[in-house]
Wavefront OBJ file of the C-alpha trace (Angstrom):
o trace
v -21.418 -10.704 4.381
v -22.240 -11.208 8.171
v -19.695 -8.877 10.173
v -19.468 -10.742 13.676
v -16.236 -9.458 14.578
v -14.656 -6.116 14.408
v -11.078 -6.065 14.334
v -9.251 -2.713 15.443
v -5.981 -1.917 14.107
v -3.412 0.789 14.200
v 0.192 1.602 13.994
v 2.043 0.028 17.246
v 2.759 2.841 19.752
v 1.101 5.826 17.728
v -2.101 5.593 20.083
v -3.190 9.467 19.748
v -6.404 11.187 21.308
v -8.267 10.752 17.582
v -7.529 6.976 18.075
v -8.951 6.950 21.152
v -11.606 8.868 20.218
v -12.162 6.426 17.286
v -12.267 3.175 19.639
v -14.874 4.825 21.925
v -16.878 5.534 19.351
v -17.020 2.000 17.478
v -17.172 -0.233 20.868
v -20.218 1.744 21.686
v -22.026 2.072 18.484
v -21.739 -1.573 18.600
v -22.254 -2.148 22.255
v -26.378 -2.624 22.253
v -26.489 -6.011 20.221
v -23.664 -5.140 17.104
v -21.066 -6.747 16.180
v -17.745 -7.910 19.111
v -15.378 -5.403 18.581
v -11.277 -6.586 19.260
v -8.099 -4.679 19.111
v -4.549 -5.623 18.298
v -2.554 -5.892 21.868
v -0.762 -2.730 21.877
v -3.548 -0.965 21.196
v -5.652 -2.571 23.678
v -2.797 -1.780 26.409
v -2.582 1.212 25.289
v -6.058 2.181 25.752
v -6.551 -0.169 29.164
v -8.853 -2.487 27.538
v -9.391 -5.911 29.028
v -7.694 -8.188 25.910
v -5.986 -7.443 22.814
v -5.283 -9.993 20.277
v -2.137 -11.119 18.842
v -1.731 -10.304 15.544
v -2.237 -14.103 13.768
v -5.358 -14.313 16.108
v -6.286 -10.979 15.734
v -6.605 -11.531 11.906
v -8.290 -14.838 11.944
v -11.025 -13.547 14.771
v -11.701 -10.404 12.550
v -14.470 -10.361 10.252
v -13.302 -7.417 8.968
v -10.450 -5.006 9.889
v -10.599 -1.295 10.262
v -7.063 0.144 10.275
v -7.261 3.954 12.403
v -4.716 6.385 10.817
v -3.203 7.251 7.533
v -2.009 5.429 4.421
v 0.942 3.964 5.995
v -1.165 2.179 8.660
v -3.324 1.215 5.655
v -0.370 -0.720 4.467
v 0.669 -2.593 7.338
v -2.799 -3.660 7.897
v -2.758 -5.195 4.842
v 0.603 -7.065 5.557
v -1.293 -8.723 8.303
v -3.915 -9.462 6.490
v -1.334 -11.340 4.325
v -3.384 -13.829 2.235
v -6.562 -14.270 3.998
v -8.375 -11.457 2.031
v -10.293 -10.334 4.631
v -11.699 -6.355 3.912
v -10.234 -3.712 4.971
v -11.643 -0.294 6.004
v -9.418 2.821 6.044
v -10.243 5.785 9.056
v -8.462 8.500 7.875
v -6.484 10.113 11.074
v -3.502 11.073 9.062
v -2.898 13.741 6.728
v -3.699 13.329 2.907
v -5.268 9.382 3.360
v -5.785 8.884 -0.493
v -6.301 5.162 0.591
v -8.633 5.548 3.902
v -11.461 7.265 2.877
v -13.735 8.056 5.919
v -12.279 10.919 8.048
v -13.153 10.805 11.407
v -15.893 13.152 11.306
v -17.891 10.472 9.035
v -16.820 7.543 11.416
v -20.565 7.379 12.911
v -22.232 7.530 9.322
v -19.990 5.056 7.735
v -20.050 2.824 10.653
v -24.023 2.776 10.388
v -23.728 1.984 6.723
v -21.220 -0.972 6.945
v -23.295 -2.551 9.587
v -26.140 -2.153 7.080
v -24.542 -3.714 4.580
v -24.478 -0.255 2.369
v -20.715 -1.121 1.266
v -19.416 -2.658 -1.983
v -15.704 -4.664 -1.535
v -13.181 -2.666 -4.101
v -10.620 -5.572 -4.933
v -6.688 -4.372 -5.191
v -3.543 -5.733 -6.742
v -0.402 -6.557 -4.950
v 2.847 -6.967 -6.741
v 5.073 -9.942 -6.002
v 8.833 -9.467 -6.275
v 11.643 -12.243 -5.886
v 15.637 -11.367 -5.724
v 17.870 -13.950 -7.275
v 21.598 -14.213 -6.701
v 22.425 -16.966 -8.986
v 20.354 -19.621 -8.288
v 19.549 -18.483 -4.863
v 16.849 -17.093 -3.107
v 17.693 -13.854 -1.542
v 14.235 -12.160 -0.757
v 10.348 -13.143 -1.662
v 7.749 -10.027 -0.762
v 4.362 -8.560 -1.793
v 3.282 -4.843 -1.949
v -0.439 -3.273 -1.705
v 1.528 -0.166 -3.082
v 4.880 -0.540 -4.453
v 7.943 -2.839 -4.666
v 10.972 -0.493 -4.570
v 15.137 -0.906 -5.623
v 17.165 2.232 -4.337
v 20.590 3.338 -4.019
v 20.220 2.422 0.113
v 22.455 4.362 2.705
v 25.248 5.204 -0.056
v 24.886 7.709 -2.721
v 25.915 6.179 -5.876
v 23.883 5.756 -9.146
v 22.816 2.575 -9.978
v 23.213 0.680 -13.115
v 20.001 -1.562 -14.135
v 18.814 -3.028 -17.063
v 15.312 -3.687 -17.321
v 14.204 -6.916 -19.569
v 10.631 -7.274 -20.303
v 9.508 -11.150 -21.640
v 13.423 -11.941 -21.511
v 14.211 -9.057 -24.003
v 16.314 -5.930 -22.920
v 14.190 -2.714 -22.922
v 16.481 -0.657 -21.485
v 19.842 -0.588 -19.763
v 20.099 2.776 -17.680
v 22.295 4.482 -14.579
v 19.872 6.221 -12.125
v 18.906 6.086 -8.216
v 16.644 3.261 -8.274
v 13.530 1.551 -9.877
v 9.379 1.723 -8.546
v 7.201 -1.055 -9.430
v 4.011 0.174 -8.763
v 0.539 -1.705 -8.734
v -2.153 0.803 -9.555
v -3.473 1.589 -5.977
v 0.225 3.125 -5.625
v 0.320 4.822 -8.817
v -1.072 7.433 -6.614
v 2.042 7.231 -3.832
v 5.943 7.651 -4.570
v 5.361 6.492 -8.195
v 3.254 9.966 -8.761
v 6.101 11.753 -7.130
v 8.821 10.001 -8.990
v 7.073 11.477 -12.426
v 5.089 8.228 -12.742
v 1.619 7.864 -14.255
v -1.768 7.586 -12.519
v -3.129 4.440 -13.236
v -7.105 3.111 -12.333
v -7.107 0.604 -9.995
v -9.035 -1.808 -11.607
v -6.087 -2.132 -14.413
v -4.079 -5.412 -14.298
v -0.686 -3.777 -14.714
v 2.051 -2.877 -13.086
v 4.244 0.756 -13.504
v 7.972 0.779 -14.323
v 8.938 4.010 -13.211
v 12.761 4.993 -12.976
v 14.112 7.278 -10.156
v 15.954 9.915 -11.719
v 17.431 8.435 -14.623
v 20.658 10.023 -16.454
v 19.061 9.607 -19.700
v 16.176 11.204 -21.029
v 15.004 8.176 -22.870
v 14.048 6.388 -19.702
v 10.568 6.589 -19.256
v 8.099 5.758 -16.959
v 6.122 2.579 -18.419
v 3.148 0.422 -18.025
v 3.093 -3.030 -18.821
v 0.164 -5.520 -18.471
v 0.173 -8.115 -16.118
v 1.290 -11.059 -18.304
v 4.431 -10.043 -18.601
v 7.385 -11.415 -17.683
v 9.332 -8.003 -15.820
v 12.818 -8.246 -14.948
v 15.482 -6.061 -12.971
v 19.465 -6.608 -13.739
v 21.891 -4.769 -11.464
v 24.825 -4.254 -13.127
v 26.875 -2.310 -10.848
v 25.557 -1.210 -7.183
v 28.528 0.392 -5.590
v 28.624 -0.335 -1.912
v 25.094 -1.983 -2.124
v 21.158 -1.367 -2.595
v 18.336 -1.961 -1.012
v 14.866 -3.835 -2.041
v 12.048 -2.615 -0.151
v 7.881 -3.141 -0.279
v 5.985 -0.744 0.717
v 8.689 1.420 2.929
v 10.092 -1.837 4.698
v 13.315 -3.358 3.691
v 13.042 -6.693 2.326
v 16.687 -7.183 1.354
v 20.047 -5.565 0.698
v 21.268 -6.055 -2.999
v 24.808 -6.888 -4.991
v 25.601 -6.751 -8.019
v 24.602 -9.438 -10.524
v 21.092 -9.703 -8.319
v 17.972 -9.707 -10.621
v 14.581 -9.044 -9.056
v 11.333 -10.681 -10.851
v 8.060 -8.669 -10.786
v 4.836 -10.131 -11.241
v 1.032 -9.267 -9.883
v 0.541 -11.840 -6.819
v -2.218 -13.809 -6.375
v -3.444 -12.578 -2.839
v -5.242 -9.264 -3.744
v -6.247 -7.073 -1.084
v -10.408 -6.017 -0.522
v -10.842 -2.598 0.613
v -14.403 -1.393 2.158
v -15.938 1.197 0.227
v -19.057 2.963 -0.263
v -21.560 3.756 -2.935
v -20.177 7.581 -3.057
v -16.878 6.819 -3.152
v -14.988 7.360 -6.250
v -11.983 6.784 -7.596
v -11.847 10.803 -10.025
v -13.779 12.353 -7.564
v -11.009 11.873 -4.376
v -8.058 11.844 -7.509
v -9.852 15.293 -8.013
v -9.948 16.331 -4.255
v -7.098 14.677 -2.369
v -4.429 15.577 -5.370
v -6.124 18.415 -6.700
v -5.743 16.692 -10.533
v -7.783 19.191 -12.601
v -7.368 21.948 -10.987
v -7.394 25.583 -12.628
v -3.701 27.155 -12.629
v -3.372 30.629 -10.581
v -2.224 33.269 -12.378
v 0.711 35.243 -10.919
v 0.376 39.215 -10.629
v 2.646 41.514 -11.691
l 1 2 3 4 5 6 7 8 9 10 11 12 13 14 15 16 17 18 19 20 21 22 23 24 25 26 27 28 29 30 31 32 33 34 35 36 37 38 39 40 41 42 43 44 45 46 47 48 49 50 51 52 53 54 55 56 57 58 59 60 61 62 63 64 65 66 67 68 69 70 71 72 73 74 75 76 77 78 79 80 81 82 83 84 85 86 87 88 89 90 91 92 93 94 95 96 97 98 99 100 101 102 103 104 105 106 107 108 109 110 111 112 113 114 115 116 117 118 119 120 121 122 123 124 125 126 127 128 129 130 131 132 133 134 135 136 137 138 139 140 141 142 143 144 145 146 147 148 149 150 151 152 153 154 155 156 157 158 159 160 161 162 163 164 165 166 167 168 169 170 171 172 173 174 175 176 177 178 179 180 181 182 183 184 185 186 187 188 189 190 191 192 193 194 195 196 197 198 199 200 201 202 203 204 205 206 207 208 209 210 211 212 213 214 215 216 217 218 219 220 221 222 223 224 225 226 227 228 229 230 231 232 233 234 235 236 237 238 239 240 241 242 243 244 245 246 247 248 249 250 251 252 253 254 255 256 257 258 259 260 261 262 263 264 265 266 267 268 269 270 271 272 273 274 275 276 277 278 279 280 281 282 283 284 285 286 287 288 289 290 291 292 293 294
């Protein structure tokens, strides 16, 4: 792939001195002859540059976008990436960045190697979720990481009832319900007690947020099926979220569909990435137990 355009992205307002850093040091490896580098307008005002970009524009200019921060920037870069499919490079300027691999102190190196071509595209599921009130509509959204039911602002168990290819698996009172894809096994799934899935799996995780029953699981199911969520009984209402944003508040009697969406997302990575090796590093799977004196 040709990369003409650079597109610069970050969280809006969050412009720190490792961002700025960051920006000086793409614009002028690419200065002499590289690729046009653009930024997103905030961060372009933020940074006293001559033009940003809206973000429509910004996205359709870009050859490829390079989101600076942590995972959560990660994740709203891909929400404006939306459906276009354009790749995706993580700088890690956060703190544990399990998706952006390149810290800052590799930004040069990697930099030299994507303009080289030295890159292979690592291709991620999003899951699709649609809440129903009857017939209605009430919310349609996508998540790189996870689609998310909670108890919202009032603390009161829920009661769900998941149904799996229109057959009740399980009806259950608990906090909520994360429906992971496996690029966010690795996120609130993990800490919920969820499993750590590969990302090149077509499935999806069930995971239940602390369930008051022991026979509620965490689950995975393959992509072809049919995943449901009944609510029951809500109290004074829940929320729906993807990826940390709301996307609706929920009643009872709402059902939420899950499926894998069509509009996966392609992250930048290089030959020596791998997927054990930074499970290994960044969440210390593996590692030997201390032993406690005394």
């Amino acid at each position: 792939m040709t990369i003409a355009t650079i597109g610069l992205f970050t969280h809006l307002g969050a412009i720190t001195p490792e961002i700025a850093e960051a920006v000086e040091l793409i614009r002028a490896r690419c200065a002499s002859g590289g690729p046009r580098v653009i930024c997103v307008e905030e961060l372009a005002a933020a940074l006293g540059l001559a033009r940003g970009w809206a973000p429509r524009e910004f996205v359709r200019e870009a050859d490829i976008v390079v989101a600076l921060g942590g995972d959560g920037t990660m994740l709203q870069a891909a929400r404006e990436i939306g459906s276009t499919r354009k790749p995706l490079l993580g700088i890690n300027l956060g703190s544990l960045g399990y998706l952006t691999d390149v810290p800052l102190t590799g930004l040069a190196s990697a930099l030299d190697r994507l303009l080289a071509g030295d890159y292979y595209l690592s291709s991620r599921y999003r899951v699709a979720g649609a809440a129903w009130r009857g017939e209605a509509s009430v919310a349609e959204t996508t998540a790189l990481n996870d689609i998310v039911v909670n108890m919202g602002p009032h603390p009161r168990a829920l009661d769900m009832e998941v149904r799996i290819d229109g057959a009740s698996l399980s009806r259950f009172l608990g906090d909520g319900l994360i429906v992971s894809t496996p690029t966010g096994s690795t996120a609130y799934n993990l800490a919920a007690g969820g499993p750590i899935c590969h990302p090149a799996v077509a499935a999806l995780m069930l995971t239940p947020i602390c369930p008051h029953s022991l026979g509620m699981r965490p689950l995975i199911v393959p992509n072809e099926k049919d995943i449901e969520l009944l609510l029951h009984e809500v109290g004074d209402g829940a929320t729906l979220t993807a990826d940390g944003r709301q996307a609706a508040t929920l009643r009872a009697g709402d059902r939420i569909v899950y499926h894998l969406a069509d509009d996966w997302v392609h992250l930048v990575k290089f030959p020596q990435s791998n997927f054990f090796e930074v499970m290994r590093r960044k969440l210390k799977y593996g590692a030997p137990r201390r032993r406690s004196r005394g």
